[in-house]
C-alpha positions in Angstrom: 11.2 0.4 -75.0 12.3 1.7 -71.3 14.3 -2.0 -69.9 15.0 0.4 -66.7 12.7 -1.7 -63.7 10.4 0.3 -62.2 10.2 1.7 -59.2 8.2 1.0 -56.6 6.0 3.7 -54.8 7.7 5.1 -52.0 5.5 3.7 -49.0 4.0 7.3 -47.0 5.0 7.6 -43.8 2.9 6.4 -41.3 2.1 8.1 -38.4 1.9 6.4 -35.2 -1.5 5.6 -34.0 -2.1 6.7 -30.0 -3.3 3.8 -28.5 -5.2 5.9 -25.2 -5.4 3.6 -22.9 -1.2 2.7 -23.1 0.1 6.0 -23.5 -2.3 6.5 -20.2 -0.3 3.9 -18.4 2.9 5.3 -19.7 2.2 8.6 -18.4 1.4 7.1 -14.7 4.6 5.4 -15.0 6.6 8.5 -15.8 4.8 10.2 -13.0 6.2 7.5 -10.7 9.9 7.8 -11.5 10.2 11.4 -12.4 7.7 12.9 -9.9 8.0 10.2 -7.0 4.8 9.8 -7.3 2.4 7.0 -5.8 0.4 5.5 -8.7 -3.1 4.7 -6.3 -2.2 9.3 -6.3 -1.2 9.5 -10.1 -3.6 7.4 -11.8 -7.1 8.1 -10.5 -7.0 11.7 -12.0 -5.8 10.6 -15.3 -8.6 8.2 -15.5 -11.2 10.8 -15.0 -9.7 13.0 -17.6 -9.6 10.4 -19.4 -13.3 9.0 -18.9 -14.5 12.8 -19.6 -12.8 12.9 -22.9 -15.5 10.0 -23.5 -11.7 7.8 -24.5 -12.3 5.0 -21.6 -14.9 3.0 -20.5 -14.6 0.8 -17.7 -12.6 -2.2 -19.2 -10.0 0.5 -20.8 -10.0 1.6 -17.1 -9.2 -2.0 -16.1 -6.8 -2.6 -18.3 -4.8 0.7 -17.6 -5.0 -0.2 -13.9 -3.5 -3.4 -14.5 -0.6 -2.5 -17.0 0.6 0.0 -14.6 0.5 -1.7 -11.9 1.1 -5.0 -13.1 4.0 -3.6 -14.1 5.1 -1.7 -10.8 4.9 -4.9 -8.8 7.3 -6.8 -10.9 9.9 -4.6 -11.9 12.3 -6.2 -10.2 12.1 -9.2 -12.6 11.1 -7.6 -16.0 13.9 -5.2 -15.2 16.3 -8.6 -14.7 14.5 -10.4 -18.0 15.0 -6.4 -20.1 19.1 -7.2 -19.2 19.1 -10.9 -20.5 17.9 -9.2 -23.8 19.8 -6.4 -24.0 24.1 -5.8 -24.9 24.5 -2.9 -22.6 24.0 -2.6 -19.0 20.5 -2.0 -18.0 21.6 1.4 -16.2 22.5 3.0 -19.5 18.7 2.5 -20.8 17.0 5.6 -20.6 13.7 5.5 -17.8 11.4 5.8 -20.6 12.6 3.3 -22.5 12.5 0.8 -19.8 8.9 1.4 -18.8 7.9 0.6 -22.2 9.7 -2.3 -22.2 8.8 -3.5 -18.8 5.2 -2.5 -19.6 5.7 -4.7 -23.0 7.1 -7.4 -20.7 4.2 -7.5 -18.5 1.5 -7.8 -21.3 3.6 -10.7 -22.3 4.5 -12.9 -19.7 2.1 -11.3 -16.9 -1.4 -11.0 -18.9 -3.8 -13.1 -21.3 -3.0 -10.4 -24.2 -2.0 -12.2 -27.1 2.0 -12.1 -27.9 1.3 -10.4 -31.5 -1.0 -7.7 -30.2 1.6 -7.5 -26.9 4.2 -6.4 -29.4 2.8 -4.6 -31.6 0.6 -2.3 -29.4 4.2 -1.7 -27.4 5.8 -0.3 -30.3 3.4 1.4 -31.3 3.6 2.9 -28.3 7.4 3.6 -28.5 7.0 5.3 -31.9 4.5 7.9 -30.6 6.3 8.5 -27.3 10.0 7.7 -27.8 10.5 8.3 -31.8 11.1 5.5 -34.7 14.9 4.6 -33.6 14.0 3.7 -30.5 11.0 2.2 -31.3 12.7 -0.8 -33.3 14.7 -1.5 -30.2 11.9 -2.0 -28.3 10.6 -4.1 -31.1 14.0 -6.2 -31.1 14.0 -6.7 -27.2 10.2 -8.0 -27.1 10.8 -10.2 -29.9 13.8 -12.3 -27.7 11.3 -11.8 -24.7 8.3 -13.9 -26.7 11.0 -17.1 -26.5 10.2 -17.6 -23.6 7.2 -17.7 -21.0 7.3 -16.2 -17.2 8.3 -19.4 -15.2 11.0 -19.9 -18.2 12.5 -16.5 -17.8 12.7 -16.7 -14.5 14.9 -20.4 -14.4 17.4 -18.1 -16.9 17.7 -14.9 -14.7 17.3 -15.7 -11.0 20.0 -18.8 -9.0 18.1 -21.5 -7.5 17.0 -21.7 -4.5 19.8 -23.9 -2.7 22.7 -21.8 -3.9 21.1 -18.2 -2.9 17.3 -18.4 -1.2 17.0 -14.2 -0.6 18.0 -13.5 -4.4 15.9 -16.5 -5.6 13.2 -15.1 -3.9 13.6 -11.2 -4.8 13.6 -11.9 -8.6 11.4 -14.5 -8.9 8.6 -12.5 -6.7 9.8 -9.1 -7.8 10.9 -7.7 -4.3 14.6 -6.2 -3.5 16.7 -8.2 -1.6 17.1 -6.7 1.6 13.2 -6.6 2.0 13.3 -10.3 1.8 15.4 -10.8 4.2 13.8 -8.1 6.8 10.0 -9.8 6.2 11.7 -13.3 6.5 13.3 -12.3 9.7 9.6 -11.2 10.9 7.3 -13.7 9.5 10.0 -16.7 11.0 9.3 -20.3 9.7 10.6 -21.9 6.7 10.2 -21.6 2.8 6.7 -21.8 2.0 5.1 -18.5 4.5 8.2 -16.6 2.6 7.0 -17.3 -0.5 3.1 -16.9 0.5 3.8 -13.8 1.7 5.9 -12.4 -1.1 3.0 -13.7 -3.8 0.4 -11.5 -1.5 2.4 -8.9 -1.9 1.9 -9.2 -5.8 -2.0 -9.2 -6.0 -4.2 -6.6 -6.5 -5.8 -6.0 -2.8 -9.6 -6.0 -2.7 -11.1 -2.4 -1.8 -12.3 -2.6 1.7 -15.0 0.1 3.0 -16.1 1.0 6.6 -18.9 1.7 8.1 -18.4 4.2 10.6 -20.3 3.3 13.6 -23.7 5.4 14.3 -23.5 7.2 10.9 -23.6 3.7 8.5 -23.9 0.5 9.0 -22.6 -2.9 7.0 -25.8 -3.2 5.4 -26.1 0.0 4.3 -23.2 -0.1 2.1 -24.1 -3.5 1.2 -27.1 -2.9 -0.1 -25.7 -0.2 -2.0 -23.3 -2.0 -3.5 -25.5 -5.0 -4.7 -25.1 -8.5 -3.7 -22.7 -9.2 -6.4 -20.3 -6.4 -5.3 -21.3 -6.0 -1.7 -19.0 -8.8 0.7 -18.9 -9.1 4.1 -15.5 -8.5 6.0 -13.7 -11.0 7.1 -12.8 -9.8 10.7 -14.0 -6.9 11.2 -17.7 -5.8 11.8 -17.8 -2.6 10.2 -16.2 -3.7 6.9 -17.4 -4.3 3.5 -15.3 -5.8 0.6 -16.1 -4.8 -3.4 -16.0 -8.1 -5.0 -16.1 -6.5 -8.1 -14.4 -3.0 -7.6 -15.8 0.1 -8.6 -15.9 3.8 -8.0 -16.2 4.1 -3.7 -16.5 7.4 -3.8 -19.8 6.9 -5.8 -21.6 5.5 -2.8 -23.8 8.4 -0.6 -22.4 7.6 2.6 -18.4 7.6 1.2 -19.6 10.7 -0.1 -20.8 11.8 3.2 -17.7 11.4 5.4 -20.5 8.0 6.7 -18.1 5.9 5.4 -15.0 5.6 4.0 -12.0 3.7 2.0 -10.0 1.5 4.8 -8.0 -1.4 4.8 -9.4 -4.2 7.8 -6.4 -4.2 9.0 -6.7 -0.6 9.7 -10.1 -1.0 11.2 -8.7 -4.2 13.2 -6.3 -1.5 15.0 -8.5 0.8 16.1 -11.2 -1.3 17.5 -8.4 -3.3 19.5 -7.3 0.3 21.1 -11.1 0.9 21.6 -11.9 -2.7 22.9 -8.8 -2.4 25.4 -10.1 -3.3 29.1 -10.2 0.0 31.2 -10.9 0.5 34.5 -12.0 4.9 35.6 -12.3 7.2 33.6 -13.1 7.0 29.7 -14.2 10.0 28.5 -10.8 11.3 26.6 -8.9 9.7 23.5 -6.2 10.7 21.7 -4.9 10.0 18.2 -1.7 11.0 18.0 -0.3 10.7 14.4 -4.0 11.2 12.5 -3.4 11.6 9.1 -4.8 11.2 6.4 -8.1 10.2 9.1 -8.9 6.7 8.4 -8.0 5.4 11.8 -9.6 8.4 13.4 -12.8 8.8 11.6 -13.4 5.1 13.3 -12.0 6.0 16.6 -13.9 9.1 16.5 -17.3 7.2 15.6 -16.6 4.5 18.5 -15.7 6.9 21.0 -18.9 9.0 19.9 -21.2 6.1 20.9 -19.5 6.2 24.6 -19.8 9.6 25.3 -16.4 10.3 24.6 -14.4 13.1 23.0 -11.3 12.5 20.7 -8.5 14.3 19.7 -6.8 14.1 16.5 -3.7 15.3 16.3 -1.5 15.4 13.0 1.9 17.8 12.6 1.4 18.7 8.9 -1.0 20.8 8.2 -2.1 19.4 4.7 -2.8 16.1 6.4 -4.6 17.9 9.0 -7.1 18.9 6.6 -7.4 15.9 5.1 -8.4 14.2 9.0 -11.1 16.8 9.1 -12.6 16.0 6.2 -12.8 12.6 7.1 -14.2 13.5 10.7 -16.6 15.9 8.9 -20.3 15.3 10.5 -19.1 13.5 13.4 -21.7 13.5 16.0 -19.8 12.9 18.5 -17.1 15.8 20.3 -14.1 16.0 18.8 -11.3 18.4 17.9 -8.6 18.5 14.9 -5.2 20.0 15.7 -1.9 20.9 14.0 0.5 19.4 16.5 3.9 17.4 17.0 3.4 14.7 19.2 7.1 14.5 20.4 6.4 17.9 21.9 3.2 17.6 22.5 1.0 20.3 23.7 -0.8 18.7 26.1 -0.2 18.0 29.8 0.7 14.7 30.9 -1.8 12.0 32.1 -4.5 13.8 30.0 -6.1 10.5 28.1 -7.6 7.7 29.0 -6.8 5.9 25.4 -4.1 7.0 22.9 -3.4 5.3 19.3 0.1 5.9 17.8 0.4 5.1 14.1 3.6 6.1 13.7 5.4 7.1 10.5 7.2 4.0 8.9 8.4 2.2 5.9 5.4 1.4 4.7 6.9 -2.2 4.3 3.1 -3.3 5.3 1.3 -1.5 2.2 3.4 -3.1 -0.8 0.1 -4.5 -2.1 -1.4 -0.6 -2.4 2.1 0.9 -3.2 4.4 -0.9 -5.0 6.5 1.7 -6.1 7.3 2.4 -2.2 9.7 -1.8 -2.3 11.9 0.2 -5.0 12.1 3.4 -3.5 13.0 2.3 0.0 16.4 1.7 1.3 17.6 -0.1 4.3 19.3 2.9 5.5 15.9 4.6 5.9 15.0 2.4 8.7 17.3 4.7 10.9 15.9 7.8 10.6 12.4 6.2 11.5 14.0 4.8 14.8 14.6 7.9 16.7 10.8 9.0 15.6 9.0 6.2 16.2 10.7 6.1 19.9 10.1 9.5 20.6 6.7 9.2 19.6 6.1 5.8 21.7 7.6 7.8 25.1 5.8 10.7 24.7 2.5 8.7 24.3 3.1 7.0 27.8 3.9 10.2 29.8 0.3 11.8 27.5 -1.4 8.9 29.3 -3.4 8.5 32.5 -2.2 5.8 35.2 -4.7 2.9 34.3 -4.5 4.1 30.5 -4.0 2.4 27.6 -1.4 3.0 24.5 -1.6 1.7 20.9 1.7 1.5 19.2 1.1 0.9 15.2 2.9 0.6 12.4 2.1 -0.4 8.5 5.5 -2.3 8.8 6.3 -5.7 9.9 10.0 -4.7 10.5 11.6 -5.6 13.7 13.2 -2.3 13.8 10.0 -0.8 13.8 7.8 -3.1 15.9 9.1 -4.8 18.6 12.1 -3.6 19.0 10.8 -0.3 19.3 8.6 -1.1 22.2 11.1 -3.4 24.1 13.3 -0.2 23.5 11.4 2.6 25.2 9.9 -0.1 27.8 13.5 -0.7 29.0 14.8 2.9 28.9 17.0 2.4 26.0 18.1 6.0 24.3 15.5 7.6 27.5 14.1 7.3 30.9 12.6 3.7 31.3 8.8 4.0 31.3 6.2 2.5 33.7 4.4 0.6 31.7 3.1 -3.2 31.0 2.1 -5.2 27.9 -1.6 -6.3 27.3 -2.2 -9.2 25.7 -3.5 -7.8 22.0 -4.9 -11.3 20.5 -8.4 -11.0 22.5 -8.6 -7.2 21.5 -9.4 -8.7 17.7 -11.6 -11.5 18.3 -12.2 -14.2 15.6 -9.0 -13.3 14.1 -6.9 -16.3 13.6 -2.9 -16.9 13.6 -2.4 -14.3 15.8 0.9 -15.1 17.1 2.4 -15.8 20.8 1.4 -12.6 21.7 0.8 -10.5 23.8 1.7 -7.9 20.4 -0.2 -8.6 17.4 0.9 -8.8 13.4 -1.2 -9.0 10.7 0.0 -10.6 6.9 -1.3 -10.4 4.0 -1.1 -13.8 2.6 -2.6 -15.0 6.4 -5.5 -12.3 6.4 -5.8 -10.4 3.5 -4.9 -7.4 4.9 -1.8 -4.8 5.1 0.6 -6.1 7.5 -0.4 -4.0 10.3 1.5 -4.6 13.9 0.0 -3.9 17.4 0.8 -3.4 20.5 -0.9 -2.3 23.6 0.5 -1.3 26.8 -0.9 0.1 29.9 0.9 2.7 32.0 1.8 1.5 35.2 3.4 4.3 37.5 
């Protein structure tokens, strides 16, 4: 008789089971850090790879959508709850790692997915994309994240209010610091718009269409979309909202260069420049920073319907293209150049309305691009500064006497608003300009908490939209 126990059957190795629609996420994520890429750029074509390969149907599309950007917009704060968890510091976790992890984070503490199936799915994950070593760390970190919920993570990781407000605020609402402090400085007022703000920044915005005026109208795409997708805007009156989402480019008249993808703060701008008072001439308009087309489609269409003929000028060439696709079918005249507006090459006094959307920080657009909070750094503000000036003063001289100039930015920042203006107004860094405010609030009418004036911001968290800035000025002399 053999009294040697017996062995157990060696268990077969597994292998790891792809779970599509998370290794889809992962890869968007990668493409973010390692590429720079912008996710609302990186993720759309892996979807429809993805949707071909009959893998995804629309909720799998959902819930991609949400892990990776669920997961871009708090970072800041997984990345903060990953180093409460960890014995190293969080710089000497590899990239890939992290964005597991944070991804894992996110299903936990930022999603209805259950805490077992959060975990598990996330190392499966790590075992087919990272190896089996690295896989049970990810397994070891979730596990201490499941202690605690979201509003308990964040009492551990971020001081209280009292002894530090800006870093209270950056981790618990997942922005850096300094950005705090810049969209504090520009909103003004006490604790409460802050936080407001911050928490806009961190929803998913709504996809706004426009209806380009004389080639679509409102209820056009409404109709289209179905009363339980199809909303009205809420302040301007060639915009639709998709309640429900969806595929835009689905519709006939996005498909037709009709109507388009825009933001209503977007539209908000160029109707203002449009609705400016004018007295002679208006017969020539001008946008001067074009691309990708959004603002000039509308501008085109408005100007169209007066008998006007714009100009839509844009210094790279790829974005070029891009503004005449979007101006494609226009019935109106209009022209699409390759051209630098701070050497313009046009004579001065030529328009009769010009809008500047100048380059920027993007600080406005966090809601779309949440990648861009991590990527930017104070110090980029100054190489803006010079542009945006140039850009502003060139604009006034490219202007009629009687004419009007729209200075925009996606960015609330002083340093890129205001302070611009009053800069090149009062000759600061050039030759002072000729030139007077006009009052902007009555340029977007119905809109509410628009300021003291006579420049205009828009917030998120005040009117669902991008945090567009306005001003309009009239040469003078």
């Amino acid at each position: 008789m053999n009294d040697q126990p017996r062995r157990r059957p060696a268990t077969p190795h597994r292998r790891p089971k792809k779970d599509p629609v998370r290794f889809l996420a992962f890869e968007a994520l990668r493409a973010v850090d390692e590429r720079d890429a912008y996710a609302n750029l990186a993720l759309p074509p892996l979807l429809k790879k993805a949707r071909a390969a009959g893998d995804f149907d629309s909720r799998d599309a959902a819930l991609a959508t949400e892990l990776v950007y669920g997961t871009l917009r708090r970072q800041g704060t997984y990345d903060a709850i990953v180093a409460a968890c960890i014995d190293r510091p969080l710089r000497e976790v590899d990239p890939p790692v992290l964005d597991v992890l944070n991804m894992g984070v996110h299903q936990l503490l930022g999603t209805r997915i259950p805490t077992h199936a959060a975990v598990s799915a996330s190392v499966e994950l790590a075992r087919v994309v990272l190896g089996e070593g690295r896989a049970k760390f990810v397994n070891a970190v979730l596990r201490k994240v499941t202690a605690d919920d979201f509003d308990g993570w964040v009492a551990r990781v971020a001081p209280s209010y009292e002894d530090d407000a800006e870093d209270h605020l950056a981790l618990v609402h997942s922005h850096p610091r300094w950005i705090v402090s810049a969209l504090w400085d520009a909103l003004g007022g006490g604790r409460a718009g802050i936080e407001d703000l911050l928490e806009a920044d961190n929803e998913r915005p709504e996809v706004t269409l426009v209806a380009r005026p004389g080639r679509s109208t409102t209820d056009e795409l409404m109709d289209a979309l179905g009363e339980d997708n199809g909303l009205p805007g809420r302040w301007s009156p060639y915009a639709v909202r998709m309640a429900e989402g969806g595929e835009p480019g689905a519709l006939t008249a996005v498909r037709e260069s009709r109507a388009g993808v825009q933001d209503e703060g977007s539209q908000l701008v160029a109707a203002a420049l449009a609705n400016a008072p004018l007295e002679g001439s208006d017969t020539r308009w001008l946008d001067g920073c074009a691309g990708p087309g959004g603002k000039a489609a509308l501008l085109a269409a408005l100007a169209a319907g007066r008998g006007a003929a714009l100009l839509a000028a844009e210094k790279q060439p790829h974005r070029a293209r891009l503004v005449e696709r979007s101006l494609a079918g226009n019935p109106g005249p209009y022209q699409v150049i390759t051209a630098d507006g701070t050497r313009p090459p046009w004579r001065p006094g030529t328009f009769d309305r010009i809008l500047m959307d100048v380059p920027c920080s993007g600080l406005g657009a966090l809601r779309r691009r949440p990648e861009s909070r991590w990527r930017r750094r104070k110090e980029d503000l100054e190489s803006f500064a010079p542009l945006q000036r140039g850009l502003l003063r060139e604009a006034l001289k490219a202007v009629r006497v009687g004419g009007v100039v729209g200075y925009a930015t996606c960015s609330p920042h002083l340093a890129e608003t205001r302070v611009v203006v009053e800069d090149v107004l009062k000759g600061r860094g050039g030759a002072p300009v000729e030139a007077e405010w006009v009052d902007a609030r009555p340029l977007m009418p119905g809109v509410p908490a628009l300021g003291d004036g006579p420049d205009v911001q828009l917030w998120p968290h005040l009117h669902g939209t991008d945090a567009m800035y306005l001003a309009v000025l009239r040469r003078t002399g």
